[in-house]
C-alpha positions as CSV (number, residue, x, y, z in Angstrom):
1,X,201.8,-6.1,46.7
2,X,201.7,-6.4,50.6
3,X,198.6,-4.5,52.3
4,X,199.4,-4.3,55.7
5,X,203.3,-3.4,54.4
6,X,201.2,-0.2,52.9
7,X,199.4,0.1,56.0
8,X,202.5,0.5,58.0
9,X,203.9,3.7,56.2
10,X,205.0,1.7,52.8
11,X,203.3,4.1,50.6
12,X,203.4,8.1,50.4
13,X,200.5,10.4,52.3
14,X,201.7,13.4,50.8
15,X,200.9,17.5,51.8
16,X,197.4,18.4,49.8
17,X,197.7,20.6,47.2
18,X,194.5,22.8,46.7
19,X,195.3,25.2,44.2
20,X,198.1,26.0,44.9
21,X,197.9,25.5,48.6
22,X,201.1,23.8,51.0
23,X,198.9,23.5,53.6
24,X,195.4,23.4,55.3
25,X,193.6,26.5,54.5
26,X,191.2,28.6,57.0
27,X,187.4,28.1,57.0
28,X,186.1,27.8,53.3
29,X,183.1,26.7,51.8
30,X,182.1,23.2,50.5
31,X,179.5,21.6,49.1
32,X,178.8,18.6,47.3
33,X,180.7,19.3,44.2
34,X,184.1,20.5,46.4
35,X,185.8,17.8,46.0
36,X,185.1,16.2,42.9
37,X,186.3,20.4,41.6
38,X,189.4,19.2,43.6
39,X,189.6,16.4,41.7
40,X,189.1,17.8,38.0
41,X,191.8,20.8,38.7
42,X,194.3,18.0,39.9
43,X,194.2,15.9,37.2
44,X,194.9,18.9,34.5
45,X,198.4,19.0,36.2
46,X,201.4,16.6,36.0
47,X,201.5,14.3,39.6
48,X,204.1,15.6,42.0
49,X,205.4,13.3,44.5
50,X,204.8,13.6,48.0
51,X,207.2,15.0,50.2
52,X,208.0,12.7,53.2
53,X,209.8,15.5,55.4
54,X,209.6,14.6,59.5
55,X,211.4,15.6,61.9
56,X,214.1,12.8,62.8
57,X,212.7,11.9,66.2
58,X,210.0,10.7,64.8
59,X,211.1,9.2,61.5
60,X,213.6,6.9,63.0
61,X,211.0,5.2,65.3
62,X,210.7,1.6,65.2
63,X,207.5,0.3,65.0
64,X,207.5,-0.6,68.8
65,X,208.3,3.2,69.5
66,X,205.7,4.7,67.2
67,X,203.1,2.2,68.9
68,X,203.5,4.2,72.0
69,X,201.9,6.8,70.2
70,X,198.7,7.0,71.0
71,X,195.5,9.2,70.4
72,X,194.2,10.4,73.7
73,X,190.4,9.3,73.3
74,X,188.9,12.6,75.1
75,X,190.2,14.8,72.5
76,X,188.6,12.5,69.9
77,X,186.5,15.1,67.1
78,X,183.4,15.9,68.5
79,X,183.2,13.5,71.4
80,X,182.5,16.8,73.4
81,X,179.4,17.7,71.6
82,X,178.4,13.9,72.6
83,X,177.5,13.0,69.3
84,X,176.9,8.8,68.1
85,X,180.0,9.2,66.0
86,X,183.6,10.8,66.8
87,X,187.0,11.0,65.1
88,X,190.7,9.5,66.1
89,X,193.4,10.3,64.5
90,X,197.0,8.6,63.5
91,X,199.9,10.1,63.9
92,X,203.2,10.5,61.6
93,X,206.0,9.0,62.3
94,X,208.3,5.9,61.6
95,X,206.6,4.2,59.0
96,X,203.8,6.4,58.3
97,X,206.1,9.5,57.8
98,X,203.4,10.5,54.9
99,X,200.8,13.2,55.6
100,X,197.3,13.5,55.0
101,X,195.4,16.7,55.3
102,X,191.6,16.7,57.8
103,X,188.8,18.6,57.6
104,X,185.8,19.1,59.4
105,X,182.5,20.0,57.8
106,X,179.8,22.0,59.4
107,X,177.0,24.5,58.6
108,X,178.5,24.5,54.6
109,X,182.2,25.2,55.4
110,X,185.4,23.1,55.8
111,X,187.6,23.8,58.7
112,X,191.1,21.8,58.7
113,X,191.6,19.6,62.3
114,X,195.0,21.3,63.2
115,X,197.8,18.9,64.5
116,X,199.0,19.6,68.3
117,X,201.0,17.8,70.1
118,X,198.7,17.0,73.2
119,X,196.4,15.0,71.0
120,X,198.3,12.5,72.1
121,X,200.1,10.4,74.8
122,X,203.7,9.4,74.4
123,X,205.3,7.9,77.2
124,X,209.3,7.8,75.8
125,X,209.4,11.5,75.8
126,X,208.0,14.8,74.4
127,X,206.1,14.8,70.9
128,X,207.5,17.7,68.4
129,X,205.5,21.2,67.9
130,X,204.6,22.2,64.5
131,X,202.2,21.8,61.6
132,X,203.0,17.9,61.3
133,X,199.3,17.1,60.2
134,X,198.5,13.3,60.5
135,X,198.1,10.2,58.6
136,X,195.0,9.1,58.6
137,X,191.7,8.7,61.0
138,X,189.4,6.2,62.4
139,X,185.6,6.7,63.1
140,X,184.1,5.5,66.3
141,X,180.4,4.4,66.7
142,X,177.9,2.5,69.5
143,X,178.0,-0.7,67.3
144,X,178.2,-3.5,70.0
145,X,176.6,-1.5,72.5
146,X,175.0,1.6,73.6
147,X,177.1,2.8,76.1
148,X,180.7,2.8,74.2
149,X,182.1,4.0,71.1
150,X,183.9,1.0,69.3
151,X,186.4,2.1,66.0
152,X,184.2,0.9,63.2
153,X,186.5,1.9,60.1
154,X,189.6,3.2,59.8
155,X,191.3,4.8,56.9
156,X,194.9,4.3,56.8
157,X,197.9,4.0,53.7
158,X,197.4,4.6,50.0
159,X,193.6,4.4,49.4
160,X,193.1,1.8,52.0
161,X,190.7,1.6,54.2
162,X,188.9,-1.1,56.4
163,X,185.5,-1.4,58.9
164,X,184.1,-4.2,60.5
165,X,180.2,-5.1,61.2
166,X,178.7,-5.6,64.9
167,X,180.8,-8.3,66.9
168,X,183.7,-8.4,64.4
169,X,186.9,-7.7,63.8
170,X,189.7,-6.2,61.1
171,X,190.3,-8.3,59.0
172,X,190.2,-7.6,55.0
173,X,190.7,-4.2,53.0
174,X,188.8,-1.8,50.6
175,X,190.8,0.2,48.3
176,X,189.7,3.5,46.6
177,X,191.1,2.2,43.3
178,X,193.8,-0.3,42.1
179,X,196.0,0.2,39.5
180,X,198.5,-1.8,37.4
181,X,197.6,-5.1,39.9
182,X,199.8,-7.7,38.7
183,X,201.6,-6.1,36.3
184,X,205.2,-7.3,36.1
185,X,206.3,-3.8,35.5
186,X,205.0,-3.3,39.2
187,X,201.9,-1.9,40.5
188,X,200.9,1.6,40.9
189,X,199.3,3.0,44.6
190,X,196.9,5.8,44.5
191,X,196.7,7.6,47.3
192,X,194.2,9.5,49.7
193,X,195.5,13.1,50.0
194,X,192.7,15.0,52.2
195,X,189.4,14.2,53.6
196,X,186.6,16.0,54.8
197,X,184.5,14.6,57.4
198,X,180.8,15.7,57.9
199,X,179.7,16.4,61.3
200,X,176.9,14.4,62.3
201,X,173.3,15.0,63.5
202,X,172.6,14.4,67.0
203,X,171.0,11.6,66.4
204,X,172.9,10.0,63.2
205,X,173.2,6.6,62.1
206,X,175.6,8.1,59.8
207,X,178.4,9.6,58.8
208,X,179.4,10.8,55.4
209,X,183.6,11.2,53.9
210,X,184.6,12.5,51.3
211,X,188.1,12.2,49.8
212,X,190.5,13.7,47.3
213,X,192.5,10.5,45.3
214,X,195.7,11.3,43.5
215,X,198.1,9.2,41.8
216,X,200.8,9.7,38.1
217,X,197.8,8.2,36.3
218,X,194.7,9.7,37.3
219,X,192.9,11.9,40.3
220,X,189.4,11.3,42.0
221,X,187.0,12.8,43.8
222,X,184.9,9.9,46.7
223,X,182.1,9.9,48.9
224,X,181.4,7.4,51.1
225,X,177.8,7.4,53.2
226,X,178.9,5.4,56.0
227,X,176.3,3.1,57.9
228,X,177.5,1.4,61.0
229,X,175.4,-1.8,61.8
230,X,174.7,-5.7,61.9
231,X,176.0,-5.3,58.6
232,X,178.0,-1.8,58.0
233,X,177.6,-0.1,54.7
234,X,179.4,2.0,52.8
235,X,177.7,4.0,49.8
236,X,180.8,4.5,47.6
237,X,180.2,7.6,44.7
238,X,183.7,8.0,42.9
239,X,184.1,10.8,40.2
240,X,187.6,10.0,38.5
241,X,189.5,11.9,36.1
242,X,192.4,9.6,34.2
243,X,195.7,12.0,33.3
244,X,196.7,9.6,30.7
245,X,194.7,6.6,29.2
246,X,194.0,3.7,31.9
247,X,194.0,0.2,30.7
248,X,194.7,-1.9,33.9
249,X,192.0,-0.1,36.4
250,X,190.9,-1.9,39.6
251,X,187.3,-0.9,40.7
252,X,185.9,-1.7,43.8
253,X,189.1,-3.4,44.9
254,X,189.3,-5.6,47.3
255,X,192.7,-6.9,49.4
256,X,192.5,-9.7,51.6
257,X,194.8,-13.0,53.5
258,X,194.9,-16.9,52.9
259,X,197.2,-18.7,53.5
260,X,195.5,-22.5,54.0
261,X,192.7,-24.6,54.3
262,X,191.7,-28.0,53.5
263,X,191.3,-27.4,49.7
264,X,195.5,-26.2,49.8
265,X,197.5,-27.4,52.8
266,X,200.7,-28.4,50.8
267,X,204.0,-27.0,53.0
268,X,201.9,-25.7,55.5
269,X,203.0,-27.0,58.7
270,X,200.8,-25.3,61.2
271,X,198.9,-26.5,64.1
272,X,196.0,-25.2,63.2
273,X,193.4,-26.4,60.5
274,X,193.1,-23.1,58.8
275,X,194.2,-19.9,58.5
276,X,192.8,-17.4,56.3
277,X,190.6,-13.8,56.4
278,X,188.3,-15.1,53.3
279,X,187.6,-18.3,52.1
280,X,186.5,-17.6,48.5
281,X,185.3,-15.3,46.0
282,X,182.0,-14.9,45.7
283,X,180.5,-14.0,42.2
284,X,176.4,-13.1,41.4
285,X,176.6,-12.3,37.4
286,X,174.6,-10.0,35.1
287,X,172.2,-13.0,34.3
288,X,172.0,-13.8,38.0
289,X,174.3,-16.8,37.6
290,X,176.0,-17.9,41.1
291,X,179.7,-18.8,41.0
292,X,182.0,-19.8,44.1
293,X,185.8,-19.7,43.4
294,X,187.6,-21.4,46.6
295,X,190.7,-19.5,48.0
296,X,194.4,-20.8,46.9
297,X,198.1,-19.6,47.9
298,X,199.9,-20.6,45.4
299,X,203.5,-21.6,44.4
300,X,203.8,-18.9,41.4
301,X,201.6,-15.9,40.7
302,X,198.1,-16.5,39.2
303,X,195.6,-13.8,37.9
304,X,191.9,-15.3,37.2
305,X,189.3,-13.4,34.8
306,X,185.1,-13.7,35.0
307,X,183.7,-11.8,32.1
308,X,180.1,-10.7,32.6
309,X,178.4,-7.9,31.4
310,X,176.6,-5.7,34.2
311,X,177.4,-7.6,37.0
312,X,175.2,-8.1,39.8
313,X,178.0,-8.3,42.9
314,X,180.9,-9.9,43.7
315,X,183.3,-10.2,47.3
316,X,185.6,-11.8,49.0
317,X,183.8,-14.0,51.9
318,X,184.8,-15.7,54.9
319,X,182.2,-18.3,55.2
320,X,183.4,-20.6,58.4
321,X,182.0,-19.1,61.8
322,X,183.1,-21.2,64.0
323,X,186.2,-21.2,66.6
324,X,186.4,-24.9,65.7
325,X,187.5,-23.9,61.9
326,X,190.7,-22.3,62.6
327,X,191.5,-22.8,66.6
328,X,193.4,-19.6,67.0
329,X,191.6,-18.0,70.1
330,X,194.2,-14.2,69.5
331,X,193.3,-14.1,65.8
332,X,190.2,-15.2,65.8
333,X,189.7,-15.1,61.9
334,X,186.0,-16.9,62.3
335,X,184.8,-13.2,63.5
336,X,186.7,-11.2,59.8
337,X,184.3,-9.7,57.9
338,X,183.0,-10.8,54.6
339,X,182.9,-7.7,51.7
340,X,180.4,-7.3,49.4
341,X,180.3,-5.1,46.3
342,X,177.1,-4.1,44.9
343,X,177.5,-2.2,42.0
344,X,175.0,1.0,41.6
345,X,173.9,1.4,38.1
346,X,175.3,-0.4,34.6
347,X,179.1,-1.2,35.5
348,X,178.5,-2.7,31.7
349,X,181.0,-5.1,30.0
350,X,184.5,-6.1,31.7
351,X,185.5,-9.3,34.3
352,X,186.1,-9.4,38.0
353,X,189.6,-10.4,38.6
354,X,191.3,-12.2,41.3
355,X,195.0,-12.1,41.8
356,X,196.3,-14.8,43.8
357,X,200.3,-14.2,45.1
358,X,202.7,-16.6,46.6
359,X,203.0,-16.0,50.8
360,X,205.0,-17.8,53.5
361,X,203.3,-15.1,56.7
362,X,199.9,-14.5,57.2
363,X,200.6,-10.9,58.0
364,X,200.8,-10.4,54.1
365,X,197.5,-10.0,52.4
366,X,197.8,-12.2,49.2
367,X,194.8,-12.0,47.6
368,X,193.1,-8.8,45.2
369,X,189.9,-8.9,43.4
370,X,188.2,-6.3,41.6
371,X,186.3,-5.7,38.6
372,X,188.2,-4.0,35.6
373,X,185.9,-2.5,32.5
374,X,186.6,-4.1,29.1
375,X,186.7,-0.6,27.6
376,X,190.0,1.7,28.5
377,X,189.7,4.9,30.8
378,X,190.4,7.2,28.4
379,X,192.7,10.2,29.2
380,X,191.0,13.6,30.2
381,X,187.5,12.1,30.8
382,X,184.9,11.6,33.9
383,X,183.6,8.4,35.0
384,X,181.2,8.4,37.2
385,X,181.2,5.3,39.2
386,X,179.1,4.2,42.3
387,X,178.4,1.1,44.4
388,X,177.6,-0.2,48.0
389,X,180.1,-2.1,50.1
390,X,178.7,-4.9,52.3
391,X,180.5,-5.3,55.4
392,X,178.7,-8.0,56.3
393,X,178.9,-12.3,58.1
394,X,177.3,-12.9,54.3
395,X,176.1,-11.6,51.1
396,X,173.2,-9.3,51.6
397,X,171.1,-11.5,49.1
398,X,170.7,-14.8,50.2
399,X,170.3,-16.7,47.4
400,X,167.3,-19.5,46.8
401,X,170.2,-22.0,46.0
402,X,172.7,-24.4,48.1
403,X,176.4,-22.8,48.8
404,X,179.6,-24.3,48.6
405,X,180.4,-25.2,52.4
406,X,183.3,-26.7,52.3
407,X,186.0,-27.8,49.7
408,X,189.2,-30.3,50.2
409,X,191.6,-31.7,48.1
410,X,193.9,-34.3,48.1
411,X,195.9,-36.9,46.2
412,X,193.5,-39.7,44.7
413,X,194.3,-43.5,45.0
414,X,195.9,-43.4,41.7
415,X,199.0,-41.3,42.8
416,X,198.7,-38.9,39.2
417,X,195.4,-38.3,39.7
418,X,193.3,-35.4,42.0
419,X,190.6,-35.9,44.2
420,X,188.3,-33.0,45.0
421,X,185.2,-33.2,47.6
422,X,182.8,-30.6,48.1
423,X,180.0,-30.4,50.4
424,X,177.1,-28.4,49.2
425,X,174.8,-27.3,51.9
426,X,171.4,-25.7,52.5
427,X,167.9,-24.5,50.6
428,X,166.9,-26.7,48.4
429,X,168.8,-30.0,49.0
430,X,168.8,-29.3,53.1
431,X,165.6,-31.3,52.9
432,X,165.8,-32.6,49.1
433,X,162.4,-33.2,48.2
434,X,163.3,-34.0,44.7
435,X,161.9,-37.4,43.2
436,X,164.7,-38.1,41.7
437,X,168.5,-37.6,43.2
438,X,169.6,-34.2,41.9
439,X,172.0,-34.2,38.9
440,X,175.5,-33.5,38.8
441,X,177.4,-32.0,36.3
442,X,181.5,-31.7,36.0
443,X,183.6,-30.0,33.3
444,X,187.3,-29.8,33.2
445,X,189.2,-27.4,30.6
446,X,192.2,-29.6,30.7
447,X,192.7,-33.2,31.6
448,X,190.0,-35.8,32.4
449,X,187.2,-36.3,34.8
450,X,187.7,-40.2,35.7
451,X,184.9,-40.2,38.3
452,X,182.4,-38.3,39.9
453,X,179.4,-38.8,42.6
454,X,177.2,-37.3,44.4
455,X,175.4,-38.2,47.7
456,X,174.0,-37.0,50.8
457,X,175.6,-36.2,53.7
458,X,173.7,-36.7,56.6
459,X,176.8,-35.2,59.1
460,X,176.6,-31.7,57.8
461,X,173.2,-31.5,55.5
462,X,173.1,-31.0,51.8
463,X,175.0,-32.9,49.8
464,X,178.7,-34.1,49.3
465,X,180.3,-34.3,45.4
466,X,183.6,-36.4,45.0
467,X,185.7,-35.7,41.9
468,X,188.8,-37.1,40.6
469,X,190.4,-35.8,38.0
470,X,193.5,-36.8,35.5
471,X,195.6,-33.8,34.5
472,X,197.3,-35.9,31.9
473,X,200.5,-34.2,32.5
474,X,198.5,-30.6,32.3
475,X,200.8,-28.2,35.1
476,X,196.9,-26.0,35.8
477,X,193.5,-27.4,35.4
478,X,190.2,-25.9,35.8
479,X,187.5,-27.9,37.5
480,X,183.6,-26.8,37.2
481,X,180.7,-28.5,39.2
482,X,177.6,-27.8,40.3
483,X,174.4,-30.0,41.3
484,X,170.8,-29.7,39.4
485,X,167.6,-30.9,39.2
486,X,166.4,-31.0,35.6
487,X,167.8,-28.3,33.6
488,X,167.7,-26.0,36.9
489,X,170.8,-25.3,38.9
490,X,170.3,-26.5,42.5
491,X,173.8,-24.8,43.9
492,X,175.8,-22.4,42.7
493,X,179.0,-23.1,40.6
494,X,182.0,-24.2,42.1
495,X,185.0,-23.2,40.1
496,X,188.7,-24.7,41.2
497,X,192.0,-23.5,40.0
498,X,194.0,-26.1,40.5
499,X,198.1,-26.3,39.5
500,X,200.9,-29.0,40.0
501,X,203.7,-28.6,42.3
């Protein structure tokens, strides 16, 4: 359940197996349906386990040993042809003793990037010879500026991979597909086995992957378009084949960190005001409804559903830019990017889930959301599913309504009650030019609202809504506001999760 544990070798990068193959093959040709024929062959036969076989000097490293590592940056894929992208590769060892298998496309035909030793600089001794292969790769790119190649993405354990936007940094994850998220039987890990990279134009702005998915319950074929920029992009086409019939699927899934903020401070004794990689979940339904769902770590496990029907995008978002909101001048988590999904096409009927675990280190990621389909995968079939990834400081469409800016919580003056303030801010109540002050509305599942105002605050802009609320002995509550004038929402919905303890 722990992202960066994956990212540090905790899941297998096994050898590819392309009919029949134990290794990469010579030159061979490749087109658009390669991989996704890749794909469809794999999932006709039983899932083999990945071997983890490395030669002991390098699979007792610690992780202070295998840091020493280090890709030399002049042998970086096609850096010598002094093209806008190149290629840097990870290598095996300690805890990434997995493999997976690289290829370079050119002129219609794949040619596997062969491990050697003098990729790389290793300054406690001499790297081993042999077919070792690597386990994984990172794409560089002129984003910040024109004269230097900064890593934009990097793909790296299971099916995870990361990028950042123009003048940020890593932060929060992408996944090829989750599977089994929350379950108590435990969760399953698909993995990347292969990838082919596509050499670039000369003058590119972009670069397109492609890669070969395997795991015991289904195999899949991707390929991502890949758009470094102000905001980077990532046009995601999946083609996935289920070996047995998936009811737990994870699509577009999403892996990110909080640990605190103002809303959730409770054993948190930190000096600093906040620490987290996203603030909330951001929802835009099939009917165009707006929802905001603040952040929590909580004491036990909880797993949120939003139905919809052909929704319209959801992400994780980090929505505090400034240095002022966290303190941390190493982490920096003001700069982490936000992630966007935009579905491409009818995703139909099904809910975007978020999974919220328990975490006492913020090098854990905690949080999951993705959007599972109401109807089951069913064994033996194709699904076809595309959408665009936002890599982005906010969701591509700004909305015409105010956004949740802030949220805290807190003990009310009657000890067994809840107080919750929210501060909505900008278009339309950053002026409000409304006759009237603009309506407020409050629901509660459980419990009791005992009070709620709203008025403006003329600190931040927009408006500030205080609710208190009476669980009446309820151990989770579920808290619904939003502001309106008439019948017409003025901000989007803030939804709060909120348990005892």
């Amino acid at each position: 359940m722990r992202r960066r544990d994956i990212l540090q070798g905790g899941a297998a990068l096994p050898l590819i197996l392309l009919a029949g193959q134990a290794k990469p093959s010579p030159a061979e040709p490749f087109d658009s349906a390669t991989v996704r024929n890749h794909a469809r062959r794999l999932a006709q036969a039983p899932f083999k386990p990945p071997s983890q076989d490395l030669p002991d000097g390098l699979a007792k490293l610690d992780y202070q040993e295998y840091r020493a590592i280090r890709f030399d940056p002049a042998r970086a894929l096609w850096r010598d042809l002094g093209l806008p992208f190149s290629a840097q590769f990870f290598h095996r060892g300690a805890l990434y003793k997995d493999r997976v298998d690289i290829f370079e496309v050119a002129d219609g035909r794949a040619t596997p990037v062969v491990y050697r030793p003098d990729l790389f600089t290793y300054d406690r001794g001499a790297l081993p010879t042999g077919d070792l292969g690597f386990a994984g790769f990172r794409l560089h790119f002129a984003i910040n500026r024109p004269d230097y190649q900064d890593e934009v993405c990097a793909f790296l354990g299971a099916s995870y991979f990361r990028a950042v936007a123009r003048g940020q940094g890593y932060g929060l994850s992408a996944r090829g597909l989750a599977l089994k998220t929350a379950d108590q039987a435990g969760e399953e890990f698909p993995l990347f086995r292969a990838f082919w990279l596509e050499r670039p134009d000369q003058n590119a702005k972009l670069v397109v992957v492609h890669a070969l998915l395997d795991s015991p319950s289904a195999a899949a074929a991707f390929r991502f378009t890949i758009r470094p920029g102000e905001a980077t992009i990532f046009d995601t086409e999946m083609a996935l084949y289920p070996r047995v019939d998936i009811t737990q699927a994870g699509i577009a899934p999403l892996t990110s960190m909080y640990m605190f903020d103002a809303n959730d401070r409770a054993g948190s004794d930190d000096w600093r005001p906040a620490v987290h990689d996203s603030l909330g979940l951001e929802l835009r339904t099939g009917r165009d409804g707006r929802i905001w769902r603040p952040l929590t770590n909580p004491r036990e496990l909880q797993v949120s559903a939003f139905s919809d029907h052909g929704p319209r995008g959801f992400g994780l978002m980090q929505r505090k830019r400034a240095l002022a909101d966290f303190e941390d001048l190493e982490s920096h988590y003001e700069k982490r990017p936000s992630l966007w999904v935009e579905p491409i096409g009818d995703w139909n009927a099904g809910a975007v889930h978020l999974v919220e675990i328990p975490s006492d280190r913020e090098v854990n990621d905690n949080i999951v959301a993705f959007w599972r389909p109401r109807e089951p995968l069913r064994a033996k079939g194709e699904y076809l599913i595309s959408n665009r990834l936002h890599w982005c400081w906010a969701a591509p469409d700004a909305p015409k309504i105010a956004l949740v800016a802030q949220t805290r919580s807190g003990e009310a003056w009657e000890r067994k009650h809840r107080q919750f303030v929210i501060d909505f801010a900008g278009p339309p109540l950053n002026p409000w030019t409304g006759t009237n002050p603009p309506g407020l509305e409050v629901t509660t599942d459980k419990g009791r609202v005992v009070n709620a105002t709203a008025q403006p605050n003329p600190e931040r802009g927009g408006w500030r809504v205080s609710i208190e609320i009476d669980p009446e002995d309820n151990k989770l509550v579920e808290v619904r506001a939003h502001l309106t004038d008439g019948e017409q929402p003025v901000t989007e919905k803030w939804v709060y999760r909120w348990t005892s303890g």
